[in-house]
NUDREN-801490 format. One record per residue (C-alpha): residue in three letters; x, y, z; residue number from 1. Coordinates in steps of 0.25 Angstrom, whole numbers, plus 2048, in hexadecimal, padded with zeros to 3 digits. Layout:
% NUDREN-801490
PT_resn_x_y_z_resi
PT_ALA_X_Y_Z_NUM
...
***
This chain:
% NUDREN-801490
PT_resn_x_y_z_resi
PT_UNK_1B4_D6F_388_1
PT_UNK_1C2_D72_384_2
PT_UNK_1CC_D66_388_3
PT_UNK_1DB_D6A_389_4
PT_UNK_1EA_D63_388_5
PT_UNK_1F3_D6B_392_6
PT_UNK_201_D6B_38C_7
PT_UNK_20A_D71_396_8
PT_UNK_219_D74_392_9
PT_UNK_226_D74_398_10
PT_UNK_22D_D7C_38E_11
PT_UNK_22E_D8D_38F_12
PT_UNK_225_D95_389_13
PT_UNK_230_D9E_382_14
PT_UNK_226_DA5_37B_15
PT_UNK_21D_DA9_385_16
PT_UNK_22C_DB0_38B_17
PT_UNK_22C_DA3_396_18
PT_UNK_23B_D9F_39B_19
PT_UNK_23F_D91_3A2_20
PT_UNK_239_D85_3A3_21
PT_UNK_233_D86_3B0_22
PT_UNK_228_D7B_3AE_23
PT_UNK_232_D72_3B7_24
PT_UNK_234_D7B_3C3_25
PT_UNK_22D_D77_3D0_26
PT_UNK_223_D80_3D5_27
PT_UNK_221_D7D_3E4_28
PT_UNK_227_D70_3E2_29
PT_UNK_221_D6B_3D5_30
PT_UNK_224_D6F_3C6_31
PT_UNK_21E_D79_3BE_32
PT_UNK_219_D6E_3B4_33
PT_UNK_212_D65_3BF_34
PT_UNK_209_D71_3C4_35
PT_UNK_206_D78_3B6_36
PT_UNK_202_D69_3B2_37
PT_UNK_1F7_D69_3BF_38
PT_UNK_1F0_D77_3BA_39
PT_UNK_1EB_D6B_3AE_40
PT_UNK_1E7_D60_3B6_41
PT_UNK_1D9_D5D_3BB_42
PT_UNK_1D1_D64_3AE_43
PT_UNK_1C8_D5D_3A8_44
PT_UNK_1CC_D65_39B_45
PT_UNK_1D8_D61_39B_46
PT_UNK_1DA_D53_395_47
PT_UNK_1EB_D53_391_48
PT_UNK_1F8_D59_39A_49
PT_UNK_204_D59_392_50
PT_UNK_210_D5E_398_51
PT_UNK_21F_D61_38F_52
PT_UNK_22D_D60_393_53
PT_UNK_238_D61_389_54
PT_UNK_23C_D53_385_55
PT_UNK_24A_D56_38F_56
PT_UNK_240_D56_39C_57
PT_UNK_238_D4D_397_58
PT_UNK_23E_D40_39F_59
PT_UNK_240_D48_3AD_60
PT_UNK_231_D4E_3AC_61
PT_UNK_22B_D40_3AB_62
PT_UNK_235_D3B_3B6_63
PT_UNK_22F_D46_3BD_64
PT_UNK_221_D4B_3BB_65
PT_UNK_21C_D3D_3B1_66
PT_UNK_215_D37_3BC_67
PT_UNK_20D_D44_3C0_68
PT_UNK_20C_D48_3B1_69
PT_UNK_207_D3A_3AF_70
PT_UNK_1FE_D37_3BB_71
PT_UNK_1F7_D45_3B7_72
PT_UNK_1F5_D42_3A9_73
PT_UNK_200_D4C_3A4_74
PT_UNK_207_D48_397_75
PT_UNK_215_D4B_397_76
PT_UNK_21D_D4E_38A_77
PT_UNK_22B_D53_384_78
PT_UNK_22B_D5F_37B_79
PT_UNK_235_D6A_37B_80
PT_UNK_23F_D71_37C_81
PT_UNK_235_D7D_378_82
PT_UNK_226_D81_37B_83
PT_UNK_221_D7E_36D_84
PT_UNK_227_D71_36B_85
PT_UNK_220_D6D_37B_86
PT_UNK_214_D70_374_87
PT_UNK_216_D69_368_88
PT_UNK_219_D5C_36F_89
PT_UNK_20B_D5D_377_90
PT_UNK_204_D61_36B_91
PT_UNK_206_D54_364_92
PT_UNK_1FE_D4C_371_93
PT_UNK_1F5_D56_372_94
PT_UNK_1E7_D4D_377_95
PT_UNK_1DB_D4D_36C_96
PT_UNK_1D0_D4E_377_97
PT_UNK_1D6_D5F_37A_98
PT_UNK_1D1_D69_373_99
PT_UNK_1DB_D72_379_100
PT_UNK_1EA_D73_37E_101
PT_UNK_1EE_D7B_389_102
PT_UNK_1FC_D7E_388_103
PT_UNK_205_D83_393_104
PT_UNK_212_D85_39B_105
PT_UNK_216_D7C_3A6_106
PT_UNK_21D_D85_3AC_107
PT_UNK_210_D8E_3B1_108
PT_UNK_209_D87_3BA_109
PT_UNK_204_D93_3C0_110
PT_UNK_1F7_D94_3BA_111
PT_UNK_1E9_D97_3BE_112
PT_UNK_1DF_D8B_3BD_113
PT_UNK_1D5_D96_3B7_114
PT_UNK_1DD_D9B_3AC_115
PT_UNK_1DF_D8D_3A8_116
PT_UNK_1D1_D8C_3A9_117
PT_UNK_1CC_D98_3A2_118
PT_UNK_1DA_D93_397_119
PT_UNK_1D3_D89_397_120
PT_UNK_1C3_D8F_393_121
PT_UNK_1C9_D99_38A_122
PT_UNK_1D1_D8D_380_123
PT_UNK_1C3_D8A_37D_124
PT_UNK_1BF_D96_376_125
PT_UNK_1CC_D9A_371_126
PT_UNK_1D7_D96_367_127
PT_UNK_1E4_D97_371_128
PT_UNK_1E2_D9C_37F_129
PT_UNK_1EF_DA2_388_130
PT_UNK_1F0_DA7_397_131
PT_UNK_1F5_DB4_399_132
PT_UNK_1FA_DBD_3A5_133
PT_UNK_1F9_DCC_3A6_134
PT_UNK_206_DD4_3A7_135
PT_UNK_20A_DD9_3B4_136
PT_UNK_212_DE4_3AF_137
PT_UNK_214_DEE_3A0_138
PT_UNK_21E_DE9_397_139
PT_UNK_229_DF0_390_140
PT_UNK_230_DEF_382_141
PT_UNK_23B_DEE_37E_142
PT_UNK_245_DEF_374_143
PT_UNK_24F_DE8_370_144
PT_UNK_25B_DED_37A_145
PT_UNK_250_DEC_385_146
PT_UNK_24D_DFA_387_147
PT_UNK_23E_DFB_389_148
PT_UNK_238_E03_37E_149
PT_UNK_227_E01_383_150
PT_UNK_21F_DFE_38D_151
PT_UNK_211_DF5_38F_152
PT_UNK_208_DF5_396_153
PT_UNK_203_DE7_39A_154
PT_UNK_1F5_DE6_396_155
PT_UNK_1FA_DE5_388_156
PT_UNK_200_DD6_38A_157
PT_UNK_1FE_DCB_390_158
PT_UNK_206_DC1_397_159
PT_UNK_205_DB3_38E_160
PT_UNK_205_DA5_398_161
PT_UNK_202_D97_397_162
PT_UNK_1F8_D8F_396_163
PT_UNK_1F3_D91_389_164
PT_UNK_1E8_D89_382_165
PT_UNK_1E3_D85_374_166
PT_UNK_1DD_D7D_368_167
PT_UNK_1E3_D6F_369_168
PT_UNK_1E3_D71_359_169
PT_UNK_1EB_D7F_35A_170
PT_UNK_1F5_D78_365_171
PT_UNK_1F7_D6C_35D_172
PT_UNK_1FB_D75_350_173
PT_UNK_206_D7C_35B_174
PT_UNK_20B_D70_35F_175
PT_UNK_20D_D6B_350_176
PT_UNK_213_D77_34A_177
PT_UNK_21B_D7D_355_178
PT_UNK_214_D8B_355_179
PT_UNK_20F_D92_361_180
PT_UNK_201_D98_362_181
PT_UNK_201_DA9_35D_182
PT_UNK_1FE_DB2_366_183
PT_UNK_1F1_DB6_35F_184
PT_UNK_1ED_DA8_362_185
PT_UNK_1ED_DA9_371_186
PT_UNK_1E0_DAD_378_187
PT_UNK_1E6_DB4_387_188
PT_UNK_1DF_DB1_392_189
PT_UNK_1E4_DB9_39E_190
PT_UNK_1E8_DB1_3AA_191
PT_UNK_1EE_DB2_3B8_192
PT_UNK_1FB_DB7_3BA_193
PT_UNK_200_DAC_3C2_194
PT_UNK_203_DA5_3B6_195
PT_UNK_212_DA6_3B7_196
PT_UNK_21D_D9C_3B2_197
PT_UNK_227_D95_3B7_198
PT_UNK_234_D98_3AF_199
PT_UNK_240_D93_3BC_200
PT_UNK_23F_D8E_3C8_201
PT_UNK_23F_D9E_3CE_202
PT_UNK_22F_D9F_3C9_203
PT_UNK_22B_D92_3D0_204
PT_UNK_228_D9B_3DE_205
PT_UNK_220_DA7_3D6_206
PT_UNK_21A_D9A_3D0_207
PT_UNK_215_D95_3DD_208
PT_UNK_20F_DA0_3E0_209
PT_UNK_208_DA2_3D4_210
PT_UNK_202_D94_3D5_211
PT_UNK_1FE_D96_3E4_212
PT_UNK_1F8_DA3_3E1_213
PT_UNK_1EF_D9C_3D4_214
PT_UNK_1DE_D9A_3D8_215
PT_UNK_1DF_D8B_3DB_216
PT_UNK_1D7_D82_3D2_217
PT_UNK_1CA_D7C_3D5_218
PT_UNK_1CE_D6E_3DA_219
PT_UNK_1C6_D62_3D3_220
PT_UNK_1C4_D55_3DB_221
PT_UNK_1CF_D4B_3D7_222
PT_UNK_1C8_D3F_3CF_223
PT_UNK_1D0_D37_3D5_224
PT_UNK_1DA_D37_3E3_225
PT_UNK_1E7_D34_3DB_226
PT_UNK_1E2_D42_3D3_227
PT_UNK_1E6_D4C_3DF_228
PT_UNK_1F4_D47_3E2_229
PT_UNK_1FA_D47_3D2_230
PT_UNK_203_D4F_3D5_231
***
């Protein structure tokens, strides 16, 4: 069985066309960061939790979330300011025991428990493995004073997201020479649409209501009573 790390970054995404760091806003009363950390716990396949700040939040996230990151087994680490240099800092405590590395934004934490699952299945058969939405709508081009000059129609793309998952090897290599994974690596594997991200504190409500609106997950008994109340 496939045994993952989860690295889950506070730094934007830039070139998947994210904007602001939202992975601090509160969501119904608690930061983006805390709940994308809870769609990780409880799986027996995941044996590491590491979470990155940039080295300037560092002293304020531990004052603030150390004890819960702590009590759950989360590691937390300063890497920054960008989104290649958070995973460069994870990649170098990256545990031996994984034999892959799930890799995603902290400020999504509005995704299904069974696209994580079937992320999860498919890293097992494949290189590198993304979650993907459909679009809603065509696109247009343009040129460069911003006049449209053609349309598409949405079947030919796809919408890339996070998580992602890979070869412990193939992320280990990212992490040491600072070079993002090619498209052509990337096996898609469609998922829900509720998968949006948080970029400002405006998102948190439509956020909300893409977690409420989410299958809930099968509940496993708590091994022990201190289990249910971690957070």
């Amino acid at each position: 069985m496939s045994t993952f790390s989860v690295v889950l970054l506070t730094a934007v995404p830039s070139h998947l066309g994210a904007t602001g760091i939202g992975a601090f806003v509160k969501v119904d009363g608690r930061e983006c960061l805390l709940r994308t950390v809870e769609l990780f716990l409880n799986r027996d396949n995941v044996k590491q939790i590491q979470l990155v700040v940039t080295p300037e939040s560092m002293e304020e996230s531990k004052r603030k979330y150390g004890a819960h990151l702590g009590f759950s087994g989360v590691k937390l680490l300063a890497g920054g300011p960008n989104w290649i240099d958070q995973i460069a800092a994870a990649g170098q405590n990256i545990s031996a025991e994984c034999s892959h590395v799930i890799l995603h934004d902290a400020a999504r934490p509005a995704v299904a428990y069974a696209d994580i699952d079937a992320l999860m299945a498919e890293a097992a058969k494949r290189p590198a493995v993304a979650l993907s939405t459909d679009l809603r709508g065509g696109l247009a081009e343009l040129d460069e004073s911003g006049k449209p000059i053609e349309f598409h129609p949405p079947q030919k793309f796809q919408q890339v997201v996070t998580p992602w998952a890979m070869r412990r090897d193939r992320f280990v290599e990212i992490a040491k020479t600072k070079r993002d994974l090619a498209a052509g690596e990337l096996t898609l594997l469609r998922s829900s649409q509720l998968n949006l991200r948080v970029g400002a504190a405006s998102d948190a409500g439509m956020v909300k209501t893409m977690i409420a609106m989410l299958p809930k997950p099968k509940i496993r008994a708590a091994d022990n009573p201190f289990e249910e109340a971690q957070w």
